[in-house]
C-alpha positions, -999 to 999 in steps of 0.1 A, spaced: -184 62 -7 -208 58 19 -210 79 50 -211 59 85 -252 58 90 -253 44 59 -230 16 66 -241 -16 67 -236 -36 105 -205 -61 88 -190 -25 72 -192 -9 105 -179 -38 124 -152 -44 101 -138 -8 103 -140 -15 140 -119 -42 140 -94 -30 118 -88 1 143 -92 -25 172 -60 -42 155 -41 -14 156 -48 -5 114 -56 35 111 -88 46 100 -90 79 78 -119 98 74 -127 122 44 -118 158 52 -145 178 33 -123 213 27 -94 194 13 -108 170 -5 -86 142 8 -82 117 32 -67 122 69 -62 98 96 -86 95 125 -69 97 155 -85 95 180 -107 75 169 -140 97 166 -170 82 148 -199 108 132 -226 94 112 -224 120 87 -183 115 75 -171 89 59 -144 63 66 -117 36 56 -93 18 63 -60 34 52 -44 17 27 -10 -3 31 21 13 15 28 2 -21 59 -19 -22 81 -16 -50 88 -40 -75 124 -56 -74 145 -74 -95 176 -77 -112 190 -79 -148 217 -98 -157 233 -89 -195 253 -115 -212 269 -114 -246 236 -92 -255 211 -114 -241 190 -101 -207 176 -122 -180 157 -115 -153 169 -127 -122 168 -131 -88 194 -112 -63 204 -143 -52 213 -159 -86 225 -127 -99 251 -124 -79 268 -162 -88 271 -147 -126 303 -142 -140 311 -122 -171 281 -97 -170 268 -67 -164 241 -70 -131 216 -39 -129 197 -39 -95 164 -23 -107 135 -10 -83 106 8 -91 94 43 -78 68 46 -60 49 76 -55 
């Protein structure tokens, strides 16, 4: 982790641009120990900064069990199967 006035020129200008595009820039809260967004946008050489990071997405899929063999599928082919058992399965994200 580097702190803004140690930043290199591309580093500062990309953090820039990212909050230009509408992204959020977080800064590291000292007391806490953990990141919180920057709004407004206030830059001090001394804290330190990033991007914050896109939700995770959960992974998806389905199982399809047929006469004791699993598949993976997709949802759309999962739903044309006759005769099984179809488990929608998605993963928790924290």
């Amino acid at each position: 982790m580097k702190s803004w006035r140690d930043l290199t020129a591309e580093e500062k200008g990309a953090l820039l641009l990212a909050s230009h595009e509408g992204k959020t820039l977080q800064y590291w809260k000292r007391g806490t120990g953990g990141w919180e967004d920057c709004l407004p946008v206030v830059i001090h050489k001394h804290e330190f900064y990033r991007v914050k990071p896109e939700p995770k997405k959960p992974r998806e899929f389905w199982l399809v069990n047929l006469e004791a063999f699993t598949y993976e599928w997709e949802a759309k082919q999962a739903q044309d199967v006759r005769g099984g058992v179809i488990i929608h399965v998605v993963e928790k994200v924290e």
